[in-house]
SEKEKE-457239 format. One record per residue: residue number from 1; x, y, z of N, C-alpha, C in turn; residue in three letters. Coordinates in Angstrom, 3 decimals, padded with zeros to 6 digits. Example, Ala and Ser with C-alpha at 12.3 -4.5 7.8 and 13.67 -1.06 7.14 Angstrom:
BEGIN
+-----+----------+----------+----------+----------+----------+----------+----------+----------+----------+-----+
:   i :     n.xx :     n.yy :     n.zz :    ca.xx :    ca.yy :    ca.zz :     c.xx :     c.yy :     c.zz :  aa :
+-----+----------+----------+----------+----------+----------+----------+----------+----------+----------+-----+
:   1 :  013.190 : -005.690 :  007.800 :  012.300 : -004.500 :  007.800 :  013.200 : -003.300 :  007.800 : ALA :
:   2 :  012.850 : -002.250 :  007.080 :  013.670 : -001.060 :  007.140 :  012.900 :  000.030 :  007.870 : SER :
+-----+----------+----------+----------+----------+----------+----------+----------+----------+----------+-----+
//
This chain:
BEGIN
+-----+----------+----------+----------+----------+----------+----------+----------+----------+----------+-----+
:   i :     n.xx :     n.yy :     n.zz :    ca.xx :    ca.yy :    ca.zz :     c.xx :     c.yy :     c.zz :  aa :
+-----+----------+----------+----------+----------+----------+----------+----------+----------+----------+-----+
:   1 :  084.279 :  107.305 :  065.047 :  083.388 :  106.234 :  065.411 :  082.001 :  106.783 :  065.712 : UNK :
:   2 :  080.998 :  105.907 :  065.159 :  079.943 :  106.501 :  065.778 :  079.541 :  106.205 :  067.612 : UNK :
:   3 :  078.286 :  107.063 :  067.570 :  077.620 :  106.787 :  069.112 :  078.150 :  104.908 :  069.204 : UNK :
:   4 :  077.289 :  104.026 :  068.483 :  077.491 :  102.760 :  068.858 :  078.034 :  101.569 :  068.677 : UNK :
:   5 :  079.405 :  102.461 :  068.113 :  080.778 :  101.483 :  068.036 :  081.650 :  102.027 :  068.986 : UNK :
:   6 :  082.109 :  101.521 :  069.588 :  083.168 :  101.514 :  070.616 :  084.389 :  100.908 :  070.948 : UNK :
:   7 :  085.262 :  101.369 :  071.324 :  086.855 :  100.383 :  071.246 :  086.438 :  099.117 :  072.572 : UNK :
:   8 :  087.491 :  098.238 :  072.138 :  087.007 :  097.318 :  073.866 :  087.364 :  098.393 :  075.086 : UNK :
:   9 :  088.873 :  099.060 :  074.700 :  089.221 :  099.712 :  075.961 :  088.164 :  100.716 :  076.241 : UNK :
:  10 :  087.484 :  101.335 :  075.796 :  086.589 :  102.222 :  076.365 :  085.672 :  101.470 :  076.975 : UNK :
:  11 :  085.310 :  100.150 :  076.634 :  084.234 :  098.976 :  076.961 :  084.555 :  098.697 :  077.999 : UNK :
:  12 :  085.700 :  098.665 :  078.189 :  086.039 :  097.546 :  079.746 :  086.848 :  098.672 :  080.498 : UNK :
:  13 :  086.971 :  100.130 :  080.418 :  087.101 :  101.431 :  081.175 :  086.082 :  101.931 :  081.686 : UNK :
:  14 :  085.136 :  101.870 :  080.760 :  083.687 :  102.796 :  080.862 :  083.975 :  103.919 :  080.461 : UNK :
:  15 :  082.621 :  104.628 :  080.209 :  083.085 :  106.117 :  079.544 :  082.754 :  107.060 :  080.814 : UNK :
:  16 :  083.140 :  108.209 :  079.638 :  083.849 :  109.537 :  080.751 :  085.184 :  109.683 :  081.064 : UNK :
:  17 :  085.566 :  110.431 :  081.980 :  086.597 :  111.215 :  082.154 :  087.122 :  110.326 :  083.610 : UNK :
:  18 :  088.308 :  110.054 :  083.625 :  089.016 :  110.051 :  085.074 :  088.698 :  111.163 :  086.461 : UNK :
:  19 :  088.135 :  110.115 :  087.163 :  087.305 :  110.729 :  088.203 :  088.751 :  111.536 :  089.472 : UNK :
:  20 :  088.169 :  112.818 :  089.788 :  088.785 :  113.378 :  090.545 :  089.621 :  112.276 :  091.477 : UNK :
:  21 :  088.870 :  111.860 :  092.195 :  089.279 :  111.264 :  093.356 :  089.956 :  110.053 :  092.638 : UNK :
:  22 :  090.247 :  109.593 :  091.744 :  091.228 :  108.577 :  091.461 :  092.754 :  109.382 :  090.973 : UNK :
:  23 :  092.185 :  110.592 :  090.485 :  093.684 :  111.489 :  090.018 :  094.504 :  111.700 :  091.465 : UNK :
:  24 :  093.675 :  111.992 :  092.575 :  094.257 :  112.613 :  093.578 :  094.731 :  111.357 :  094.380 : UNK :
:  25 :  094.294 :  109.835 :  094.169 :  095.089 :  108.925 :  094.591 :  096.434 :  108.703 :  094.197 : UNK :
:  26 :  096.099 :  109.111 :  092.807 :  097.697 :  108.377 :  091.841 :  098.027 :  109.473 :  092.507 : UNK :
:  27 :  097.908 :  110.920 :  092.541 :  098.949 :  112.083 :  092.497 :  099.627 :  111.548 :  094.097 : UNK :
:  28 :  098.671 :  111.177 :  095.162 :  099.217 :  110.724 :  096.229 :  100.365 :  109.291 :  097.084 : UNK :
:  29 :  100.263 :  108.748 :  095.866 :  100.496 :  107.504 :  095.440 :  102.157 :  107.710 :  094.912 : UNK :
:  30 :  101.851 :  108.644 :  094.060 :  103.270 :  108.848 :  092.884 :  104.138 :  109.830 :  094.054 : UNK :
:  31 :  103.618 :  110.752 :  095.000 :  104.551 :  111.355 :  095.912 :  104.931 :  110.237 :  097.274 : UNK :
:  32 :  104.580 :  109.996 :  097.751 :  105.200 :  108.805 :  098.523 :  106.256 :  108.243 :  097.373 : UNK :
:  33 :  105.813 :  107.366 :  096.462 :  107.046 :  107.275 :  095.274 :  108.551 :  107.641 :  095.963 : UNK :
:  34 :  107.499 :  109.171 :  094.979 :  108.721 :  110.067 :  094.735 :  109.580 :  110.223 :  096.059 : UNK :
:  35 :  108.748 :  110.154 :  097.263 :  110.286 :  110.281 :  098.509 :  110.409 :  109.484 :  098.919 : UNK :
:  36 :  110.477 :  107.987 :  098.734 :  111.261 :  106.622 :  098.694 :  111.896 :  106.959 :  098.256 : UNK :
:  37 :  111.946 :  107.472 :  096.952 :  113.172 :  107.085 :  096.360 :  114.050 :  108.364 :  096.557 : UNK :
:  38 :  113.453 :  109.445 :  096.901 :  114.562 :  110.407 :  097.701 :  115.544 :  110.245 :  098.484 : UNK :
:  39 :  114.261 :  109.474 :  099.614 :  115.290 :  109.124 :  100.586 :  116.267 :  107.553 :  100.318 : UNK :
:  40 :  115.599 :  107.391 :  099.851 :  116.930 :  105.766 :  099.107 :  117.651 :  106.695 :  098.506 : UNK :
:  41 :  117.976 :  107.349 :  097.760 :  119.250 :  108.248 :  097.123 :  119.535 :  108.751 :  098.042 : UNK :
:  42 :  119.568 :  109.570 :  098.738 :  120.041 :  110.025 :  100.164 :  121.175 :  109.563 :  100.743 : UNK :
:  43 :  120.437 :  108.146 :  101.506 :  121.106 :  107.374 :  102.568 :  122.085 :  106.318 :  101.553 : UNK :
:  44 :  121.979 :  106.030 :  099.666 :  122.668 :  105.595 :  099.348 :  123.806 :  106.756 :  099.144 : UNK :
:  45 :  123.716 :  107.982 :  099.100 :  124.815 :  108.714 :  098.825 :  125.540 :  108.940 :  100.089 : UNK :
:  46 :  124.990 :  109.404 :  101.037 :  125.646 :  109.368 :  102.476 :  126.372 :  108.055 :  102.995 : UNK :
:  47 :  125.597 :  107.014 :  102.552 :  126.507 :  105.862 :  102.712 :  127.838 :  105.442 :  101.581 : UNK :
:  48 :  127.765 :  106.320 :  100.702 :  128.851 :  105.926 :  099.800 :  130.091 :  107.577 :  099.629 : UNK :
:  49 :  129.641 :  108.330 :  100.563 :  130.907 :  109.558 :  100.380 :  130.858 :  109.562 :  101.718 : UNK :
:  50 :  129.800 :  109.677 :  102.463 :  130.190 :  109.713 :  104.201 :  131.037 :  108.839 :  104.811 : UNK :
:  51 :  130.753 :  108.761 :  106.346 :  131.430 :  108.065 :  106.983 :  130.582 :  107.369 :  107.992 : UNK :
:  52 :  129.539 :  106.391 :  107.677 :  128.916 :  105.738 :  108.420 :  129.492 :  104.664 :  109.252 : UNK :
:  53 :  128.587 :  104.071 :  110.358 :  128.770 :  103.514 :  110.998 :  128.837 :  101.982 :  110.198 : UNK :
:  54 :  128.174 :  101.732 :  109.675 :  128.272 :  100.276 :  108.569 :  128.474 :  100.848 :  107.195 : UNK :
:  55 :  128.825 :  100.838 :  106.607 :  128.832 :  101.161 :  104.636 :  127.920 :  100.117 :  103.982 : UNK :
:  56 :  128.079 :  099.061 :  104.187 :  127.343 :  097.827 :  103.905 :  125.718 :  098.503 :  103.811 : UNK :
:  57 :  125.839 :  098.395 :  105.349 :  124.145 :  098.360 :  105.987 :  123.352 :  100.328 :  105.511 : UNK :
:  58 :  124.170 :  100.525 :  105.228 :  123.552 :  102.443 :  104.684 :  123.564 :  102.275 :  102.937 : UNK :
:  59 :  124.197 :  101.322 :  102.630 :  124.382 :  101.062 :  101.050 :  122.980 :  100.255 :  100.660 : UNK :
:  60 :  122.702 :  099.380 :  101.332 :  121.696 :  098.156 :  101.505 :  120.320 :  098.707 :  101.531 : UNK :
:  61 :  120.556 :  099.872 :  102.525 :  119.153 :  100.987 :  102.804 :  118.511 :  101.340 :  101.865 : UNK :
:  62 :  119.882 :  102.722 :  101.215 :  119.362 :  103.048 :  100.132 :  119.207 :  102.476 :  098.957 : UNK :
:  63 :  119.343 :  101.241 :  098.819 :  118.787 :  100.485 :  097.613 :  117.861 :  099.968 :  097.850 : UNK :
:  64 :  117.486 :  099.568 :  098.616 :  116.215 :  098.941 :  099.487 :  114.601 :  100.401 :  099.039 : UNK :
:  65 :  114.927 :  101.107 :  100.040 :  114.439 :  102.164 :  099.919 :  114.058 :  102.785 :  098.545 : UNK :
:  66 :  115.100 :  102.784 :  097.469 :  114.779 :  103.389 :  096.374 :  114.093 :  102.095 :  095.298 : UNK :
:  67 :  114.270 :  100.867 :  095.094 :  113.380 :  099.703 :  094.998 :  112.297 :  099.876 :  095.209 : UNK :
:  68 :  112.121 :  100.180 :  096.795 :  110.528 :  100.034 :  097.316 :  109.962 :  101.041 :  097.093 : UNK :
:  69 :  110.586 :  102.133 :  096.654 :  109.690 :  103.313 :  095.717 :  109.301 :  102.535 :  094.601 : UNK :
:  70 :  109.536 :  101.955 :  093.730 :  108.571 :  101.676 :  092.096 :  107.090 :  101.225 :  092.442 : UNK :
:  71 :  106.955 :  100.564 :  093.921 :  105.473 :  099.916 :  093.865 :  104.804 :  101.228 :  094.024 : UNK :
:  72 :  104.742 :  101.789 :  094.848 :  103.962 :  103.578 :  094.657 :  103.945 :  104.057 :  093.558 : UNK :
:  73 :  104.864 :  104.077 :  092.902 :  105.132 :  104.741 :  091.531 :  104.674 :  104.211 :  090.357 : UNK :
:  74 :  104.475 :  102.580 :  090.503 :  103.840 :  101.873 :  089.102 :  102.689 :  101.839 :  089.874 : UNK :
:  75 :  101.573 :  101.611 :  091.300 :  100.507 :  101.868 :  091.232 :  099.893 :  103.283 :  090.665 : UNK :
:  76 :  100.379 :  104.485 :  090.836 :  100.420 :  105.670 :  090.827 :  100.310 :  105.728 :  089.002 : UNK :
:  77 :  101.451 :  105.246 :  088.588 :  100.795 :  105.085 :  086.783 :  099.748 :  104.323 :  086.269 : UNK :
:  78 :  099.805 :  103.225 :  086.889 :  098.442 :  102.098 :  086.579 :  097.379 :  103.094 :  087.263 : UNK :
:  79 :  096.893 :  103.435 :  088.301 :  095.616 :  104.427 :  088.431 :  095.506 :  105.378 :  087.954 : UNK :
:  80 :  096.285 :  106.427 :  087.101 :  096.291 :  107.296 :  086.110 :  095.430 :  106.471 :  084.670 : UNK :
:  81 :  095.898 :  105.781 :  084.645 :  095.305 :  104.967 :  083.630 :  094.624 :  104.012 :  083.862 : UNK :
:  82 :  094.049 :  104.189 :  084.613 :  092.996 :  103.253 :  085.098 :  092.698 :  101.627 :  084.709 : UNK :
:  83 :  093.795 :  101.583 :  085.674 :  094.146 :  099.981 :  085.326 :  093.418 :  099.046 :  086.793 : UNK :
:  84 :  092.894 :  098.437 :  086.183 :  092.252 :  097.854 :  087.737 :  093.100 :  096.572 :  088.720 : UNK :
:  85 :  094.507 :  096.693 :  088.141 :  095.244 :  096.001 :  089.431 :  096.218 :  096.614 :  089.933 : UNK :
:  86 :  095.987 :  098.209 :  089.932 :  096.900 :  099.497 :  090.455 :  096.323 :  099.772 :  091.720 : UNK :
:  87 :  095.096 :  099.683 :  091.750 :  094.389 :  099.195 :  093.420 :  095.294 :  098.750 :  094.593 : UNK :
:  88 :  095.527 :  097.219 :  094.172 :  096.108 :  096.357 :  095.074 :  097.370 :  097.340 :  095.953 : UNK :
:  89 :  098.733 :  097.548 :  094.674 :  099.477 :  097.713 :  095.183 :  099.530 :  099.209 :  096.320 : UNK :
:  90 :  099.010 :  100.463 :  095.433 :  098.619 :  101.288 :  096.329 :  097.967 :  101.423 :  097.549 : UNK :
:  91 :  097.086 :  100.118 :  097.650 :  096.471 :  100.150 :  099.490 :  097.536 :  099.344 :  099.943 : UNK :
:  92 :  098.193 :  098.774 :  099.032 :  099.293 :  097.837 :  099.758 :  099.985 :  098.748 :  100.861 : UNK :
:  93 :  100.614 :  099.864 :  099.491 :  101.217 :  100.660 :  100.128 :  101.077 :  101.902 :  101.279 : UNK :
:  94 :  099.703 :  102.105 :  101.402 :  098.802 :  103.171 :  102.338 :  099.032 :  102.201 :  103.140 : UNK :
:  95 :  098.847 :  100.604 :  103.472 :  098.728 :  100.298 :  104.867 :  100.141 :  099.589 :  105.324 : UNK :
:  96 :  101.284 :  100.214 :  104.701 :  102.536 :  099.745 :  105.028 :  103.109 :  100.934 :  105.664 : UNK :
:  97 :  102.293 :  102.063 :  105.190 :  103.203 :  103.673 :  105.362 :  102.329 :  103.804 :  106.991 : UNK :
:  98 :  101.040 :  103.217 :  107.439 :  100.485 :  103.672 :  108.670 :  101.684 :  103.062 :  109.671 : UNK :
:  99 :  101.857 :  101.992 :  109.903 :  102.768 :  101.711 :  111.152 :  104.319 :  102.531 :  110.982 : UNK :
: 100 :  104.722 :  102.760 :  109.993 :  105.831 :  103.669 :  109.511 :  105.556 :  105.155 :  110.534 : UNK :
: 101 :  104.086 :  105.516 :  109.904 :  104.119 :  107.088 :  110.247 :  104.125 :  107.100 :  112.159 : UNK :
: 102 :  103.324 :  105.586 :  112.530 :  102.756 :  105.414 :  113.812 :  104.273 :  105.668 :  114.703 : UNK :
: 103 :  105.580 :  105.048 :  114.336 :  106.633 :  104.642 :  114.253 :  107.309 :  106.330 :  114.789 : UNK :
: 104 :  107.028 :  107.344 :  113.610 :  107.535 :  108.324 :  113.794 :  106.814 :  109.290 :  114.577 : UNK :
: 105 :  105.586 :  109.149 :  114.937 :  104.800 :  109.946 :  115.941 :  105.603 :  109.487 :  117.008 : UNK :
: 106 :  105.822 :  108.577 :  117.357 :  106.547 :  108.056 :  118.909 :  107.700 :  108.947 :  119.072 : UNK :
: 107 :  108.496 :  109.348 :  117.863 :  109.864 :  109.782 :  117.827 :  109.731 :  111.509 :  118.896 : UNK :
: 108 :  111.078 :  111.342 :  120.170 :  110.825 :  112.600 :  119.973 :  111.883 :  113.334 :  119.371 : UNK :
: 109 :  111.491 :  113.533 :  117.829 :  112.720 :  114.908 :  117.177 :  111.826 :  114.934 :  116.509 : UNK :
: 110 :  112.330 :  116.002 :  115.195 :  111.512 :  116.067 :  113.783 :  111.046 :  114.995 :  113.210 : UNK :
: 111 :  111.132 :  114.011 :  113.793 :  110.405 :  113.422 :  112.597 :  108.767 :  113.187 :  112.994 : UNK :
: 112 :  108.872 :  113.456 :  114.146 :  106.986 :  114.067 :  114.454 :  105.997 :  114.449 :  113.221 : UNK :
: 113 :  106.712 :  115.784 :  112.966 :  106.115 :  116.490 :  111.552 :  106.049 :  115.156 :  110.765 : UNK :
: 114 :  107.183 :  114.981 :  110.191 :  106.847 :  113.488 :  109.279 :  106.057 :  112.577 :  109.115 : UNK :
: 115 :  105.992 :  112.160 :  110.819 :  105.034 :  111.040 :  110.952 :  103.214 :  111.424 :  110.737 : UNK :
: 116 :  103.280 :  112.692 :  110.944 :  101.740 :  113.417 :  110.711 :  101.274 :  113.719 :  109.441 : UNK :
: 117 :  102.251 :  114.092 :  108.752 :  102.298 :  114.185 :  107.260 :  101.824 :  113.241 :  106.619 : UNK :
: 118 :  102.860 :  111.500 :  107.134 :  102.620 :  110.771 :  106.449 :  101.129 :  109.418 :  106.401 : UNK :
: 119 :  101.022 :  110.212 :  108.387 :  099.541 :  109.213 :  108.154 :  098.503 :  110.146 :  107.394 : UNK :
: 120 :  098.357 :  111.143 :  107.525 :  097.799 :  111.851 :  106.916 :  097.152 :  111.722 :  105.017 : UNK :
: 121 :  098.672 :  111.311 :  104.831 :  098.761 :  111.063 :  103.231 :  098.198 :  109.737 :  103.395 : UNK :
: 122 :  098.468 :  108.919 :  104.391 :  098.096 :  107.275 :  104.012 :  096.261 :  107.003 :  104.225 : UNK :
: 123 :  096.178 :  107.600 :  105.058 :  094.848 :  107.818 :  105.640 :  093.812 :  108.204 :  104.222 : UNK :
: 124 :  094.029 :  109.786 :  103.736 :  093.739 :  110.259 :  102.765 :  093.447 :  109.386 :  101.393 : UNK :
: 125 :  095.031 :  108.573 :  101.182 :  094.894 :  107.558 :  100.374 :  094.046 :  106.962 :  100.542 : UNK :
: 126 :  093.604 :  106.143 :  101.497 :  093.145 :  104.739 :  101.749 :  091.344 :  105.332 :  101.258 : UNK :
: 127 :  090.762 :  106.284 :  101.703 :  089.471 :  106.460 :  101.815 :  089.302 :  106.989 :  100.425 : UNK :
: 128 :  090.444 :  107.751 :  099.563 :  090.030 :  108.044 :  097.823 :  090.005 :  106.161 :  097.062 : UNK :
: 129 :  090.790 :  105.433 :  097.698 :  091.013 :  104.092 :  097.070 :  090.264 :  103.338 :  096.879 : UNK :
: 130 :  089.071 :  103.173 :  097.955 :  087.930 :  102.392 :  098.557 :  086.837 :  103.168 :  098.072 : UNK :
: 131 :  086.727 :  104.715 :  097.621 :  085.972 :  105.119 :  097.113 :  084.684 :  104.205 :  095.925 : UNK :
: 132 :  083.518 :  104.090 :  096.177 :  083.024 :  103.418 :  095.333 :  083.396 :  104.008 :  093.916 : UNK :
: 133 :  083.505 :  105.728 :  093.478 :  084.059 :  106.368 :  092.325 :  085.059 :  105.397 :  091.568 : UNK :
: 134 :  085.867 :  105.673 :  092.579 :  087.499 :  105.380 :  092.366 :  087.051 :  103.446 :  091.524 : UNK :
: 135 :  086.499 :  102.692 :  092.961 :  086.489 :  101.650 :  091.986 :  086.038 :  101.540 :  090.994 : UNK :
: 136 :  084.608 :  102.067 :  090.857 :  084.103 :  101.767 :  089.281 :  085.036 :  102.475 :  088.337 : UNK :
: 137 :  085.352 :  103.437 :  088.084 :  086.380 :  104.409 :  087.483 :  087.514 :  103.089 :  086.722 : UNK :
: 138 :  087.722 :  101.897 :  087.438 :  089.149 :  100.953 :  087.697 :  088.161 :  099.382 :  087.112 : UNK :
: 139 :  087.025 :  099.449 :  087.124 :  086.220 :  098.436 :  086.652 :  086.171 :  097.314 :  087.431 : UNK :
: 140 :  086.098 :  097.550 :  089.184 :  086.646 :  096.711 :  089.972 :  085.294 :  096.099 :  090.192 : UNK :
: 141 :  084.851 :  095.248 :  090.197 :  083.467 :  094.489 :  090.766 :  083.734 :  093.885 :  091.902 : UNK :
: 142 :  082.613 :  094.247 :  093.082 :  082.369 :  093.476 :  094.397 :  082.380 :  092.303 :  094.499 : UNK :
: 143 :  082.294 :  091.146 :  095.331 :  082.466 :  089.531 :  095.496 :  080.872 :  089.404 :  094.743 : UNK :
: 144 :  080.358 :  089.025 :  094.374 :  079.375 :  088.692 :  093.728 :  078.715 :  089.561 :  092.318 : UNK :
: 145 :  079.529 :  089.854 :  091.931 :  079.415 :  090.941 :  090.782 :  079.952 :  090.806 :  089.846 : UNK :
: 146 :  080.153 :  089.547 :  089.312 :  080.194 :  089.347 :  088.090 :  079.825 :  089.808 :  086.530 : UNK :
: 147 :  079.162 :  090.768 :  086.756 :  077.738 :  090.640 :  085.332 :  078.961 :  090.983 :  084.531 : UNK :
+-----+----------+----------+----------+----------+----------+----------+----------+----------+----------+-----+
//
């Protein structure tokens, strides 16, 4: 193609390269994912060879749990590819994981570490997401920004 033919998708992407700070959302995005659904396999396997206190309610978990991994995981692909309604679900998910992590700071055992880890990651998230980069990168326009 020359200089001034262009595909739509490059038209309605913009050109250039995928901006740092949107890679390091998805990459942050796709690991939360990834340990939902760890821990949903987990607590579904412990609930199905162990000996829990409910079977039901540890079965229920880990399906629950490994479910609610895909929204991390399909925002995490949609911002790789810079899809501009991969946004939504990923801050969805940064501001579902803060009262989670808040949750485990209170704890006193290991899961301290956890809970620091994970505001950490959510925190991190939230400020690459909101990035003005990140949005234009996603073709997101402000409330009056139509053009």
């Amino acid at each position: 193609m020359s200089s001034e033919q262009t595909s739509p998708q490059e038209t309605a992407e913009g050109a250039g390269t995928r901006p740092r700070r949107l890679t390091y959302a998805a990459v942050l995005a796709a690991l939360e994912g990834v340990a939902l659904l760890a821990g949903g396999l987990w607590v579904l396997v412990l609930g199905l060879t162990g000996s829990p206190d409910d079977r039901q309610q540890a079965v229920t978990l880990g399906v629950t749990l490994a479910v609610l991994a895909l929204l991390p995981l399909l925002a995490a692909r949609g911002l790789l590819l810079r899809r501009g309604w991969s946004r939504g679900p990923a801050v969805i998910t940064q501001l579902i994981a803060l009262p989670v992590a808040y949750n485990l700071l209170k704890a006193d055992s290991m899961a301290v570490p956890a809970g620091i880890a994970l505001a950490a990651v959510a925190v991190a998230a939230l400020v690459l997401l909101v990035n003005r980069e990140t949005t234009q990168a996603l073709g997101i326009k402000g409330p009056g920004r139509a053009e």
